[in-house]
N, C-alpha and C positions, 0 to 999 in steps of 0.2 A: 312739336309734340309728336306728329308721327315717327320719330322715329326711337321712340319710347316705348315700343311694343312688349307685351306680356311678354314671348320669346328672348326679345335683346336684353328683361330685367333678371332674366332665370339666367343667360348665358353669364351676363356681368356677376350677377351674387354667385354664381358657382364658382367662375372664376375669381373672386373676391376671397367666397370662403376654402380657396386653395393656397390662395399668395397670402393669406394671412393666418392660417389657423393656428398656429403655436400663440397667436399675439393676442386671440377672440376671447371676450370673457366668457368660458363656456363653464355649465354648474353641471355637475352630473359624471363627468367621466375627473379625470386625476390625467390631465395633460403631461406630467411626467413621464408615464407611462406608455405614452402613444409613439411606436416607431414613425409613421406616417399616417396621411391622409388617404383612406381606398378611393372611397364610392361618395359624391356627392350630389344629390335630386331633389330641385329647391321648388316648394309647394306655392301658390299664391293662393291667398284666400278665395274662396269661391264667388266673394262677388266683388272682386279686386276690381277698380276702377279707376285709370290715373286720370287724374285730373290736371297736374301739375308737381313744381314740386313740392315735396312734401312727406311728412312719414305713414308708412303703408306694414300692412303686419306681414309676415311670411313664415314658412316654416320648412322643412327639408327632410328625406334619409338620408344620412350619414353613417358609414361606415369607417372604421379608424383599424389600423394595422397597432397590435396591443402588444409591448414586450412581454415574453412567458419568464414566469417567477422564476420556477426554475433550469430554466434554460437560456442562456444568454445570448444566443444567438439567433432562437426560435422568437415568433410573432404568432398571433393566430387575429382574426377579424372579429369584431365587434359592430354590429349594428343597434344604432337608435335613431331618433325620431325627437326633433324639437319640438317641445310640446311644453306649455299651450307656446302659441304663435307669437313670433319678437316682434320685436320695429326693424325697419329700413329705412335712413330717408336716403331720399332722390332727389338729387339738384340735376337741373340741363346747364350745358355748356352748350356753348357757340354752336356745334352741330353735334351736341354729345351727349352722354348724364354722366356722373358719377353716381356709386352706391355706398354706403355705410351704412353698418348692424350700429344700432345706436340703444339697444339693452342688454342686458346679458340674456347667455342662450342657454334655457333650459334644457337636457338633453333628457330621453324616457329610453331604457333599455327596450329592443325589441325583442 
């Protein structure tokens, strides 16, 4: 379990929510739309406690790179804020965890 720390679950889900985000069920924005992924800073709940594995809530700023209507080449950023808080669960491996969002993600325009 030490090496399940708040820090190493933030690195994992941000890294998670980069190599997956076309695939994430997100509610809120029109994935269509999204040239890429900017800015991603994943929240834990303020009185997060791993215990084990198990599912755990989180939440994040995201920032998405937005294709401009009309402009076909232009993009402009979009910032939100998953809101309220999903699930995550967490399984350990041998010397490791994996992470997966395991509801859909609410997104709240900021």
């Amino acid at each position: 379990m030490g090496f399940v720390t708040v820090e190493a679950i933030k690195i994992k889900l941000s890294k998670h929510i980069r190599e997956y985000w076309r695939d994430l069920p997100w509610n809120g924005i029109d994935i269509n739309t999204v040239d890429d992924l900017d800015k991603v800073s994943p929240i834990l709940n303020d009185n997060f406690c791993y215990e084990g594995q198990g599912e755990y809530d989180f939440s994040a700023y995201i920032s998405f790179m937005v294709k401009e209507v009309n402009n076909p080449y232009g993009s402009h950023r979009e910032q939100y804020r998953i809101f309220p808080f999903c699930k995550i669960s967490i399984k350990e491996l041998y010397n490791d965890f994996t992470i997966e969002i395991t509801s859909s993600i609410m997104l709240q325009r900021r």
